[in-house]
MISEVEX-443122 format. One record per residue: x, y, z of N, C-alpha, C in turn. Coordinates in Angstrom, 2 decimals. Each point is the difference from the previous one (the first is absolute). Example, Ala and Ser with C-alpha at 12.3 -4.5 7.8 and 13.67 -1.06 7.14 Angstrom:
% residues 2
nxx;nyy;nzz;caxx;cayy;cazz;cxx;cyy;czz
13.19;-5.69;7.80;-0.89;1.19;0.00;0.90;1.20;0.00 $
-0.35;1.05;-0.72;0.82;1.19;0.06;-0.77;1.09;0.73 $
***
This chain:
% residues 111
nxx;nyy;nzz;caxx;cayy;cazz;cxx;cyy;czz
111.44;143.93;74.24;-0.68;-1.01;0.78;0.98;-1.05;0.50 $
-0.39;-0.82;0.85;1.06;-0.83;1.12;-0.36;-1.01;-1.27 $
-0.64;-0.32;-0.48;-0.05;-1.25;-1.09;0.99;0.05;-0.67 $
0.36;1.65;-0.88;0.95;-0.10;-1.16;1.57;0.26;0.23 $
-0.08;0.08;1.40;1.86;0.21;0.25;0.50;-1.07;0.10 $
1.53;0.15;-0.43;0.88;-1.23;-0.40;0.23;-0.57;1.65 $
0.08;-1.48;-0.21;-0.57;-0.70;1.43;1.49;0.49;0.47 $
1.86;0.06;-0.86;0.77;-0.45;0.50;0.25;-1.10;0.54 $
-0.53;-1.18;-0.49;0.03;-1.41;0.76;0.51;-0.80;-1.13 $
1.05;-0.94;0.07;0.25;-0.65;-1.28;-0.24;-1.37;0.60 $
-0.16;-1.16;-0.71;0.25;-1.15;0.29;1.23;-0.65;-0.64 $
0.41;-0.67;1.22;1.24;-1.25;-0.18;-0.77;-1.29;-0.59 $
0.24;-0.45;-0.86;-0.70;-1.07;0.23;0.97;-1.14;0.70 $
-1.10;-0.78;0.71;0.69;-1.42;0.72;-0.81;-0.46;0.66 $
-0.26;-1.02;0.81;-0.78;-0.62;0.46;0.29;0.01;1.54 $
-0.65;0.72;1.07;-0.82;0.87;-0.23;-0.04;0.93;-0.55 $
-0.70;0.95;-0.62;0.27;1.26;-0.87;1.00;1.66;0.83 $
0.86;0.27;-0.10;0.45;0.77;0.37;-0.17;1.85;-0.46 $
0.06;0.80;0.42;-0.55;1.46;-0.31;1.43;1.16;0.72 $
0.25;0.72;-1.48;1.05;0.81;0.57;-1.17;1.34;-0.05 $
0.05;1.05;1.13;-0.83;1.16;0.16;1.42;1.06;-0.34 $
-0.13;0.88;-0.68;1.12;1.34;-0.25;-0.88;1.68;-0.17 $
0.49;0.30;1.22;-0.43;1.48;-0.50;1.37;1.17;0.40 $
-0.31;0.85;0.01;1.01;1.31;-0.26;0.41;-0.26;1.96 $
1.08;0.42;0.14;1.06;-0.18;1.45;-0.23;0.90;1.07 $
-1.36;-0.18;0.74;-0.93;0.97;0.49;-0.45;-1.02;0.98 $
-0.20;1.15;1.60;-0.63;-1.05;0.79;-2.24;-0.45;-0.10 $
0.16;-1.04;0.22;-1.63;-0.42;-1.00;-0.79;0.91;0.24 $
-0.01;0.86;1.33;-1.13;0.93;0.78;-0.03;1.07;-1.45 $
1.02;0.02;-0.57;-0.55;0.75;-1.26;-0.30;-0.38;-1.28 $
0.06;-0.98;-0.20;-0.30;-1.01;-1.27;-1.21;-0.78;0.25 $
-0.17;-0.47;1.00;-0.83;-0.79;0.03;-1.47;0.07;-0.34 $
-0.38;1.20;0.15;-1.42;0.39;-0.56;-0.26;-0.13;-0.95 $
1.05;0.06;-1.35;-0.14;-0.05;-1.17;0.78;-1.68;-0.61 $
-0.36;-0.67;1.01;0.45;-1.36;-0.31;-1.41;-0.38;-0.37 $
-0.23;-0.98;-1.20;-1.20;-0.53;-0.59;-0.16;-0.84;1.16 $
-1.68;-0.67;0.06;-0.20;-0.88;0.73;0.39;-1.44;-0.17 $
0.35;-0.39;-1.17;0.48;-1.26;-0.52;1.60;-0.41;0.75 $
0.46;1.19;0.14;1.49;-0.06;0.31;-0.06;-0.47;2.03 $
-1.25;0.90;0.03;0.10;-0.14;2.11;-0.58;-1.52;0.13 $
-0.71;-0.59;-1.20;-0.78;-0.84;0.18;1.14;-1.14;-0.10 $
0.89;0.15;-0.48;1.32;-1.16;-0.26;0.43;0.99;1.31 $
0.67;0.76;0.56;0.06;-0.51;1.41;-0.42;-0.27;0.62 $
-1.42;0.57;0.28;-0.91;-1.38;1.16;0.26;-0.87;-0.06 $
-0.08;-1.06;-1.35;0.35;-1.07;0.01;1.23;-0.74;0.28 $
1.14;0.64;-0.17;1.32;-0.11;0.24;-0.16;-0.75;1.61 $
0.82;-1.13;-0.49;0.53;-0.74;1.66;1.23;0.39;0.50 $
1.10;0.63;-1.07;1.40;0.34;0.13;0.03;1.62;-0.62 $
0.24;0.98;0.46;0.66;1.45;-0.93;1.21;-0.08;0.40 $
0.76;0.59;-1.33;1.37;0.27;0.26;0.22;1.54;-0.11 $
0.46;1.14;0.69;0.31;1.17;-0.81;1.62;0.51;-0.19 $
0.24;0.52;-0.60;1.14;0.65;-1.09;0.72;0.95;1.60 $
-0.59;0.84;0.35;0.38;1.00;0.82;-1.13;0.72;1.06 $
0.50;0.25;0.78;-1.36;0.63;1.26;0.54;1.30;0.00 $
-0.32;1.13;-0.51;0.41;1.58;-0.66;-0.88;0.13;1.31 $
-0.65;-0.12;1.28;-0.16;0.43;1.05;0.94;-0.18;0.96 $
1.04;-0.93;0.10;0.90;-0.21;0.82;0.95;0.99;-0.02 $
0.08;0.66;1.07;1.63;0.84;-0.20;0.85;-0.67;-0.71 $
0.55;-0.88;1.09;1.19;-0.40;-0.12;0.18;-1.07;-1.65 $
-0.86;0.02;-0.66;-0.39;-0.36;-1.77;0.70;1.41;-0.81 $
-0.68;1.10;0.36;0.17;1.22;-0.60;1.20;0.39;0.30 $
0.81;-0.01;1.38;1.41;0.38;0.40;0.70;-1.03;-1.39 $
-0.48;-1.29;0.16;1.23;-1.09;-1.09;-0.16;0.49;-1.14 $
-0.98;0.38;-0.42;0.07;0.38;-1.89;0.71;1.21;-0.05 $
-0.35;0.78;1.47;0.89;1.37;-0.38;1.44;0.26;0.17 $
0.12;-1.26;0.71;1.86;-0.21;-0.07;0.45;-0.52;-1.33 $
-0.79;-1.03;-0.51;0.78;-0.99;-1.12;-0.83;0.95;-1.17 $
-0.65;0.94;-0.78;-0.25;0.79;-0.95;1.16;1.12;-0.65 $
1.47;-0.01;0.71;0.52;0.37;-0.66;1.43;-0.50;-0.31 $
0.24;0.06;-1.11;1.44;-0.82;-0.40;0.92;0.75;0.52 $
1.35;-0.87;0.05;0.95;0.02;0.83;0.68;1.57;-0.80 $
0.85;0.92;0.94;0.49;0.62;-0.80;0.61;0.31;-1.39 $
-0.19;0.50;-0.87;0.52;0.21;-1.35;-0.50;-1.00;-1.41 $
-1.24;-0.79;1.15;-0.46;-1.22;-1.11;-1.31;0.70;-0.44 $
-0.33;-0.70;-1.57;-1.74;0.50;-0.65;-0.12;-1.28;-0.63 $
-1.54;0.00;-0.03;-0.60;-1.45;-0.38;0.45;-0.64;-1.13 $
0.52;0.69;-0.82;0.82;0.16;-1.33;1.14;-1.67;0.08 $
1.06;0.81;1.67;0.78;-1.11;0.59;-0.52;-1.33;0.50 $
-1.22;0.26;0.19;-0.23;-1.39;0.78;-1.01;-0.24;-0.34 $
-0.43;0.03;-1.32;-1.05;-0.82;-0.31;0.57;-0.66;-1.69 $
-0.50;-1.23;-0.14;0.28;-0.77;-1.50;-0.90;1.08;-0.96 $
1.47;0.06;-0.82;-0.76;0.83;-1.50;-1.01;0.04;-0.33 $
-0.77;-0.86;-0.29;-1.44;-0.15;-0.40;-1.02;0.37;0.86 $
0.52;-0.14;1.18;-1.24;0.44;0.82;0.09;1.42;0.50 $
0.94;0.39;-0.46;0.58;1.56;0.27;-0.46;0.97;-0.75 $
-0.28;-0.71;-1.48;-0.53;0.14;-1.05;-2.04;0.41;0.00 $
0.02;-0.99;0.80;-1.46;-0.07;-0.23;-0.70;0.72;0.90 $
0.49;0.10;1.16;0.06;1.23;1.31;-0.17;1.34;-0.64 $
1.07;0.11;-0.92;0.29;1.44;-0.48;-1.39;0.55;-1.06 $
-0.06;-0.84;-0.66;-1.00;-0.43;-0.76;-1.21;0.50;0.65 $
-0.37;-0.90;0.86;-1.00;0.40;1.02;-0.47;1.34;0.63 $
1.03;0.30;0.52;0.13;1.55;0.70;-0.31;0.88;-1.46 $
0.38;-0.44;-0.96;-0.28;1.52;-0.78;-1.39;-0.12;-0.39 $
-0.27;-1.12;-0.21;-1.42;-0.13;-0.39;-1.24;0.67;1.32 $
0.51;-0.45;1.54;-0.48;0.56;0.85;-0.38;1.53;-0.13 $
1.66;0.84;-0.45;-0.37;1.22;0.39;-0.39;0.22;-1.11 $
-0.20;-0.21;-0.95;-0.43;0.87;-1.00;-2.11;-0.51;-0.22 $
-0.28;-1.39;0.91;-0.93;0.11;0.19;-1.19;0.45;1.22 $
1.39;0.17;0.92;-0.52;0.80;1.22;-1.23;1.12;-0.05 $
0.08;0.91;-0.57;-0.65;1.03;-0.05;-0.81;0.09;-0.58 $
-0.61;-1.61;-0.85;-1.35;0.06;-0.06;-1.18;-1.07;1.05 $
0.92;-0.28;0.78;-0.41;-0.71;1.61;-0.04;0.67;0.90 $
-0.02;1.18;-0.28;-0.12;0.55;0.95;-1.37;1.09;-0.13 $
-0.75;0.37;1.08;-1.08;1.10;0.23;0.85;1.57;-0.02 $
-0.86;0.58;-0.50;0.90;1.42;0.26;0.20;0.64;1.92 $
-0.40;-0.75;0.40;-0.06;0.99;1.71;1.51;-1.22;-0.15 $
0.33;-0.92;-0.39;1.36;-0.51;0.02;1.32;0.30;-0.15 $
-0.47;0.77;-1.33;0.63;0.47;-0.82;0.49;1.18;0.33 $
-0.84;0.70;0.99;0.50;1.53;0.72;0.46;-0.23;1.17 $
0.11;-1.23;0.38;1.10;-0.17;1.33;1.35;-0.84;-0.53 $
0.32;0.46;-1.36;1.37;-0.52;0.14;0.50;-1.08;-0.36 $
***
């Protein structure tokens, strides 16, 4: 039900009250249906939106696809601080090894 999904809306607090919205790096025409109503209802209201990236713009998608890969002979290993290299790594294993129960089987047979 649209009641029980997570709004994705956090509040800043401050005066006026501020609201960060986060969902997965997708243009909205596909997210948006499954945005709760609480969340569209803080943008109606919104006098100012800010967004992160417009993943409909070409020329958005050309820049990430130039700057997504490191310079020859470098891995994140090189250019990222220990700890966070750490926790990345961390991350990813936990991903794949929980992948495959996020997933549907018609998923699962494409690969």
């Amino acid at each position: 039900q649209q009641s029980e999904l997570n709004s994705f809306l956090w509040t800043i607090k401050r005066d006026p009250p501020s609201y960060f919205f986060g969902t997965i790096h997708v243009p909205y025409t596909r997210v948006w249906d499954f945005i709760p109503n609480n969340s569209k209802k803080a943008f109606q209201q919104s006098h100012i939106v800010y967004f992160e990236l417009d993943l409909t713009d070409p020329y958005t998608i050309s820049a990430l696809t130039s700057c997504q890969l490191l310079p020859q002979g470098e891995n994140l290993q090189d250019v990222l601080p220990r700890d966070i290299y750490r926790r990345l790594k961390r991350h990813l294993e936990y991903v794949k090894l929980m992948m495959p129960s996020w997933m549907t089987p018609d998923q699962r047979g494409t690969g």
